[in-house]
Each structure stands twice: as C-alpha cells, then as structure tokens.
Phi, psi and omega in degrees: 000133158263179203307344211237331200270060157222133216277147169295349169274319189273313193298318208282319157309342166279304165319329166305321193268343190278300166354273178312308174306310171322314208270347178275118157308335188273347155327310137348297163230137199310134180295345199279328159288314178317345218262341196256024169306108219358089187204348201221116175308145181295148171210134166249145192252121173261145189196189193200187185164173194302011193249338166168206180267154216188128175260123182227116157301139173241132213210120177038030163102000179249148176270121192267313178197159193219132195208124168006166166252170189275347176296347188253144183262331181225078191277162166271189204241006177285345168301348170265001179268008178282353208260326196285316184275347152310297220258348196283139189304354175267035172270164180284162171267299201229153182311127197216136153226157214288156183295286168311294200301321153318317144317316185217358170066231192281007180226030149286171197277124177274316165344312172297344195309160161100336185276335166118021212245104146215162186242110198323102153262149142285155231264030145308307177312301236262281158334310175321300171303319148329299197293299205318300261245270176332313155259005134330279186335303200305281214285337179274318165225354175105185188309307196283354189252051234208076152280094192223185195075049160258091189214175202248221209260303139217148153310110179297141175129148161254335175297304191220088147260116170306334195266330166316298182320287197301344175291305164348277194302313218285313185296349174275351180256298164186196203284152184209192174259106163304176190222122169280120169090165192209152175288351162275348181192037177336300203249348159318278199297340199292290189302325198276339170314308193293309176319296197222004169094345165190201202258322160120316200276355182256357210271153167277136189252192185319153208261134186314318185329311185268330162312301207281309190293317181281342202243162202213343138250132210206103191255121165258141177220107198064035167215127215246060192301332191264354182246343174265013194258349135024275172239154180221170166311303185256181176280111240260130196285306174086036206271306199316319188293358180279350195267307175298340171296337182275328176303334163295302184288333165304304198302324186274345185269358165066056182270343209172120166272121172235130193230108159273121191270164200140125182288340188263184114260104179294189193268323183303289188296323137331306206268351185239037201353076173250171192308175157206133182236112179300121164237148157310118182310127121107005191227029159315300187327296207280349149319295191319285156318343173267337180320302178293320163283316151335283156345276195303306195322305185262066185045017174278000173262209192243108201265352177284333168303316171283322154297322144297354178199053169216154161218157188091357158281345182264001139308292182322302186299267177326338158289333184279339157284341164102082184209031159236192193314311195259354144079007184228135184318085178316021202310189185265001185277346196255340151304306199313336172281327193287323170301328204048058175200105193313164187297310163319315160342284182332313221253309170301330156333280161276014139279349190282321176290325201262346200264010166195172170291161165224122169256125188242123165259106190243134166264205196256350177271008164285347188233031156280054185216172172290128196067038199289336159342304234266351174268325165323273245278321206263336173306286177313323174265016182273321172345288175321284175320310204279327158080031154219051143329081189079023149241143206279142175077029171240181162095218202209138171235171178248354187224013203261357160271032179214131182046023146085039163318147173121270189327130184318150182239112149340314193097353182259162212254097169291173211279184200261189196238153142298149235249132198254016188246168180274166205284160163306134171092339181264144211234158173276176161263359148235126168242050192281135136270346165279140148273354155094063180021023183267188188251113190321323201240159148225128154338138175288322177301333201294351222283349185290334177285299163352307159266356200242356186217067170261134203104000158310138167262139153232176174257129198208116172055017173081043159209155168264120163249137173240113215281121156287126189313015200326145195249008171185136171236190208227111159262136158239115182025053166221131210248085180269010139299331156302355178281321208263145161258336181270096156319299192285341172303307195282328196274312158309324172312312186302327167344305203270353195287087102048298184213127157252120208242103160227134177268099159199184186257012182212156170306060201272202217272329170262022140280329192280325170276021191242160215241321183236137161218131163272103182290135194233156207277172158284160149343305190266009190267323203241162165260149172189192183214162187207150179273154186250107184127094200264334190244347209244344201021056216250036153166182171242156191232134131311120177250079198280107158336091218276291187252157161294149168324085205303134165064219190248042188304122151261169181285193187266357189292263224281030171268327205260348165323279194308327192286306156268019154291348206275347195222004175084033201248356182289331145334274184303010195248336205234001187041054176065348163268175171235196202304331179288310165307341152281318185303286189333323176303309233277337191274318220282319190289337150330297191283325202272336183290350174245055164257124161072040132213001175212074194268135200250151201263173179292174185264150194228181180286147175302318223284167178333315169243047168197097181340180129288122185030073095348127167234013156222172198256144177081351164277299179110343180236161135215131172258181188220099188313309214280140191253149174238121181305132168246186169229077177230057180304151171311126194053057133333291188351287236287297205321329210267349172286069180293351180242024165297133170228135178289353171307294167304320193212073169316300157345301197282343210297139154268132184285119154258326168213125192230148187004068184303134190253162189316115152341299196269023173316142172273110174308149165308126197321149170193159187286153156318310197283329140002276180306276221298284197307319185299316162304343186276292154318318183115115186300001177264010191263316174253139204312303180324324213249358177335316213306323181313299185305314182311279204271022167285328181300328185255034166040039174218346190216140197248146150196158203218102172264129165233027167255000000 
C-alpha cells in the first residue's frame, strides 16, 4: 500500500480494533502469561543489568520476586524496579505507527507529532515501513539525510547491544550521519587527550587499596560515588563499597581528611560524615585560580615537577597575576564573591592541599557547562602545581565515581561484542558516499541545532562541521528527550524530521514523538552473557531469559534480522547465526583469550536444569578471583621515564599553557537558548564557546573565561 492509498474503511478498522483493545482489562496481560498458567514448575534464574546481579523466581512463567546475586555485598535496591520494567503499563506493546503519517508519509501534518494518536500495525507492515521509509531517504536524497548512532547509554548484554545492532543493520542498507562525543563527559574527553595524554574519564584509576592506605588528603570534587557508583557499564559488582566502609571508619578516627567541594551535601558526604566545602554553582574556575595563586605567592608548589614533565607554565603564571591584558590578580579576595567562599578559606584550603598527599577526584557534572573544558584542564594543572602526579595515593582522577574505577582489576579478557561495523569485504546496498559537502558526524549535543540551524559550519575540536538537514532518524533504546534541556526546542526540530523511527521497551517521550515505534524485548526478555565487573573484570555473568517476550515484544537482533531480509542482507547482518549461537561464539571466544591465565569451564546449556558455564551448580558465573592492584594516577608513566623531560617529549607533557590571551575575554556573543544548552552539555558541543578546544587542538592558546 502506498503513503496514499489508505481508505477512511481500513483507518476506521483500524482505530476500532486499536479502541477495543484499549478498553479489555486483559490488555494488561501479555497471552503469552496466560498461556503458562500453572504449567511451568517454580525456578530460580540468574541474570544482571546495569544495577548489579540479580537471582529472579520465576512462578508459572512470571517474575515473582528478586534477590540480590550472593556475590554482591552491597546490591542497590533499584534491582526491585525489574518487575516494573516487565510489567509497567508505559510497556510498548505492539508494533505503533503515528495515524497521520501513516496516512500520508513524509507529507503528513508534523505539527501532530507528539499527540498520542497511533495505530497497531504488524509487525510485517511495520518493517515493511521501515525498509520503504530507507530507501526513500536513499534514492531521494543520499547518505546525509540520514540519521543514526541515535542509541542510548547502554542495553545490559554484550550480544544484544542495541545500539550495535540498529548500526550495523542500517549500514548495510547504506551510509548515513553519525554522532561524535557522548553526553556524560563531552567536554571532558574533547579536552584532556590535548591535556594529559587520553581522555581520562573512562580510564581506570589508583587502586583503593592505595588510596586508603596513602593519601592523607582526599577530595571529591562535584562528585557523589555512593550514590553513582550504583550503576555501571556492564553488570555492576558493586566491590567499591567496600572500600567506603573502610573510608568512613578512617574518617571517623580522623586517619584521612576526606573534603566534598560542592554546591549540595551529597549522599557521599552524608554517609562518610566528612567537611563539606560549599562553592557556588558553577564558579569552580575562579576557586580554582585563586588556589593557584595562593600556591604559587606562597611558594607552595613543585617547581621541579613542574619543569620536567609540563610545558606552558610559566605563560600560565603572569595571567594568573594579573600581568596580561585584563590586568586582574586571581587572588583569592577576587574570587571570593564569584565563589561564594572568603578569601582565607580559599588560601586555607590550598595549604591543605599542598601540606599533605592528595588525591583530587573530580566528577562529571563540573564540566556540564558552559566552558565545562576549563575546570577539567584547571584541575590537571592545580595537580601539576601540587607535583604529585605518579605518586601513590597523589594526582588527580576523573572517574572513581564510575562503574566501580578503583577496584582491583583481575587481569582477565571479557567477552567481545556483537559487532556494530560490517565485516571485512561487505558492502551496503547503497554505497553512495557523498554528502553534499555536509559533515558525515555531528556533536551528539548538537543533533537538534542540526535541523534547526541547518547547513551551518562550527568549530568542533580543531575541525569544521557542517550540520547536515537529515531528513530522518533512528532511535534505538535511546530516549533523546532526555538529553535537552530545552523541550520546545527539540519538539521543532522533530517538526522539521520527515520519518522518525523508534526502538524501545517503554513509551518514553521520543517514542510519543515518533512516526514508527517498535517494541523491543527487555534485559530480562533474551539470553546473553555479560562482563561481571566493568574495571574489575572479576567475571561472566549468565543473563539467563527470566520470561518470554510480553506481548509482540522482539529482540533488537531478530527486529533488525527481520529488517534485512527486506534487502537481501540478513545473512550477512547475523553471519548466519542465532541468538544462542551468538552468546556460545562471544563466550568460547572469551574462554580461548584467558587459556593459560584464567581457565574458564565450558559453556554449558541456558536451559532448566543447567546453568550456564557454572563451575559449581546453579552460580550462573564464572568466576576470576585473582586481582592486580594498580597505582595508576594520570601519567605515572612520566616518574617511571627517568630520563623524560617535557622538553625531549613534548607530546607526553602535561600543557598547562601555551600564549596565553585575556582572561577577562568576553565569550562570544549567544542567544539564552545557547547559554541553557551549552550549561547542560559541555562547551565543545557549541560553536560559541569553541575557541578553547579549537585552540587547544592547534597547541597554541590557553584562554580562561571567568565571567
């Protein structure tokens, strides 16, 4: 049928039956529980997701109840919310497409996005609408009108990752505009590779072990580990809390000054009744500058540290005196209103730091701002002043509030992924690569600025992007109302979008704007295997299918399976296997990468009476106990280079400065709507606030706004 052909008899049949359904209480529950209705003996099952490991009864094909795996010592209690995400009435059901649009396709009333008004298709149809709706894109206008790498933060499972899947497939049909950068640490990774040698914020850091024992000052700064350490990447262990308990009893015996810098009193500092040191949101820098000056009048910092294994400081200095253009003192009397913190604190403060080791732990929502580059970049160099960089239980991290950084790391090699790029030798079926001089990537913050400023060039990372018009996207179990701070912003963009596509298991808010949505299984719906540990590597987890798929729920494998058979690609998309056949590669491939340093037992069966690669019956893991502690603050490396100079290897150095320019510099003008996003997001995501990255990317310029 085409975008035209549909009758006021087919709609009025559809809405009727969409009606009637709506109005049956048993709508609610899935035929597939009905159908196991005492038939299926009680069992319990092991499985996981980003909140830890999870023992689940299962009762006549229903999840009944859920309990902690015995291996986690500290589960969070968000692990009692899986029965909600089975069962809660925002599940997608059924294959849904928007009314208008269905009706009239890319020349529907957009305007309707958003009103709730859709209609149950199957899910042939529903695919059907998919393929059509790709090769529209394809034949009409090319590769740039295209949008994917619209996925969310992760799917638990290494086999069925969403966002791998819908890349794949989509690529197989042909090219499309991809996204650069990720929304949890934006302006973080952009800046610290130029900074400190990689991005830092994903990286594993000093080992607790060596924290409790070495360091005697010890700062979170904007950063809440007990209440984010929670969730992890992978399926999350939860071993860090153990480390806080011993850090509370340092703390009460007053063994380790532990200090949270923070506009709040976090869960953290609550729970380790440690100071709280009150800053103004969002006036870290000019704390930060007055630190540093205080440091240097009084001599407190390590001028040998710093001449070996820095470059740029002595730039770095006359802005920090106020002996360059604006002609102003960081002191600490010139902070203190922008801080909200007296001058003397300030100055008590940074004797404190320098007057013992220190570990400065900075989390990620300080460099969610406008210029959010510039407290990363001003953090590493107060480090840099304090010269204890690559001493244990000194320097400075970026991560210890994530996935449970810190924590001894196993040494051993996790499972692999499904693979989200196409095999060597495979081709799309459009392999048209121009774009019409638009730009293959867009900033992930960016993609909304994208239809609403389209055909712009910005500056991104010491490169020119040119935002491409796309004329359709892709969500896969990615909720990109959530992202924005601006709503009305985002519900025009979606305006200007032709076909929206969404993959998930609940109505969120960019399912409700979208023209096709596709119910996709849960976590707990599928088999899979997972690493137990995301930094710790300290197992395989079995992600044993707790229920069948509710309602016409599919995975995201055989939704995008199905999508290329429509193009003759499903073979090459699944390499000839299914779902089982894929966990059996990713673990077997797993078992041969630790042979002769971990030996991991074979893979045994999902089914009822046998666990999976158990190595007693009924654990569901397997585990690899033995740990290797690190010390690995950023760049250690250099201590251990006795004969490194930043001079000899310029490449390795940490930059604190190159020609530095006016302080009191004005950013470049922007609209309020500018300012709100760019506070939400991180200043390398917008073109205003660029110049820092740009001209940190071309090594020549330092600049510090601190209004």
């Amino acid at each position: 049928m085409s975008s035209l052909e549909f009758s006021r008899r087919q709609f009025l049949q559809k809405m009727s039956l969409m009606t009637a359904t709506l109005a049956m209480p048993s709508f609610l529950v899935p035929r597939n529980a009905k159908a196991n209705t005492a038939t299926t003996p009680d069992e319990w099952k092991v499985t996981g997701c980003q909140w830890g490991a999870v023992r689940a009864k299962v009762v006549d094909g229903k999840l009944a109840e859920i309990k902690p795996f015995e291996f986690d010592k500290h589960p969070t209690e968000m692990i009692q919310g899986i029965k909600g995400i089975l069962y809660g009435e925002s599940r997608v059901r059924y294959p849904m497409v928007r009314l208008d649009w269905l009706k009239n396709r890319e020349k529907s009333d957009r305007l309707q996005r958003g009103d709730n008004r859709f209609v149950r298709v199957s899910w042939d149809e529903a695919l059907d609408l998919f393929y059509q709706e790709l090769e529209r894109i394809q034949q009409n206008y090319g590769p740039w009108a295209l949008h994917t790498a619209n996925v969310g933060w992760r799917s638990s499972g290494q086999f069925h990752s969403c966002g791998n899947h819908m890349i794949r497939a989509i690529a197989m049909h042909g090219h499309s505009v991809g996204t650069v950068g990720d929304y949890s640490t934006g302006a973080g990774q952009t800046i610290l590779p130029y900074v400190l040698g990689s991005t830092e914020v994903y990286s594993q850091g000093t080992s607790w072990e060596i924290i409790l024992k070495e360091t005697e000052n010890l700062i979170f700064w904007a950063n809440d580990p007990i209440k984010n350490l929670q969730v992890g990447w992978n399926c999350e262990t939860h071993e860090a809390y153990a480390y806080f308990e011993q850090l509370k009893e340092k703390v009460k015996n007053k063994a380790i000054n532990v200090v949270c810098v923070d506009p709040v009193k976090s869960k953290t500092q609550n729970y380790l009744g440690c100071d709280h040191f009150y800053v103004n949101p969002q006036a870290d820098m000019p704390f930060m500058l007055a630190i540093a000056h205080t440091l240097y009048t009084e001599n407190l910092y390590d001028k040998a540290f710093l001449d070996v294994y820095t470059l740029g400081f002595e730039k770095f200095v006359p802005y920090l005196l106020g002996e360059t253009e604006d002609k102003i003192a960081k002191t600490p009397e010139w902070a203190a209103p922008i801080c909200g913190v007296s001058a003397e604190k300030i100055r008590e403060f940074a004797r404190m730091l320098a007057g013992k080791r220190t570990q400065l732990i900075f989390g990620w929502a300080i460099q969610r701002q406008q210029h959010g580059e510039q407290p990363y970049w001003m953090g590493a160099v107060l480090a840099a002043m304090l010269g204890q960089i690559g001493l244990a239980g000194g320097g400075i991290s970026y991560a210890h509030h994530y996935s449970s950084v810190g924590v001894s790391s196993s040494g051993a090699s996790m499972p692999g992924s499904f693979p989200s790029n196409l095999d060597e030798g495979q081709t799309p079926k459009y392999n048209n690569k121009d774009y019409q001089g638009y730009s293959e990537v867009i900033p992930v913050a960016r993609t909304t600025d994208a239809l609403l400023h389209a055909g712009e060039t910005i500056d991104y990372n010491g490169k020119k992007i040119t935002y491409a018009p796309y004329k359709m996207a892709i969500f896969s179990g990615c909720n990109q109302w959530s992202r924005q701070s601006q709503l009305n912003k985002m519900k025009q963009a979606f305006q200007k979008l032709e076909t929206v596509v969404s993959l998930n298991y609940s109505w969120t808010a960019t399912c409700r704007f979208s023209d096709i949505v596709l119910p996709a299984c849960t976590p707990f719906e599928r088999n899979d295997i997972d690493a137990y540990g995301s930094y710790s590597n300290r197992g395989i987890l079995a992600m044993h299918k707790l229920v069948e798929p509710m309602y016409e729920a599919r995975s995201d494998f055989e939704i995008f399976k199905g999508l290329c058979e429509r193009f003759g690609k499903a073979e090459e998309y699944c390499r000839g296997m299914n779902e089982m056949e894929w966990v059996e590669r990713l673990y077997r491939d797993c078992r041969n990468a630790n042979r002769g340093k971990f030996e991991m037992p074979r893979l045994r069966s999902f089914g009822k009476q046998a666990t999976c690669f158990s190595q007693r019956a009924n654990l569901g893991y397997a585990m690899l106990i033995s740990v290797k502690i690190l010390n690995c603050t950023p760049l250690a490396r250099h201590q251990a280079l006795s004969k490194f100079t930043a001079k000899k290897s310029p490449a390795m150095a940490i930059l604190i400065a190159k020609d530095i320019q006016c302080g009191s510099k004005k950013p470049n003008a922007r609209t309020a709507d500018q300012t709100q996003n760019a506070t939400r997001s991180g200043c390398n995501q917008f073109t205003p606030t660029n110049a820092c990255i740009l001209s940190c990317a071309k090594r020549k310029t330092y600049v510090i706004h601190t209004a």
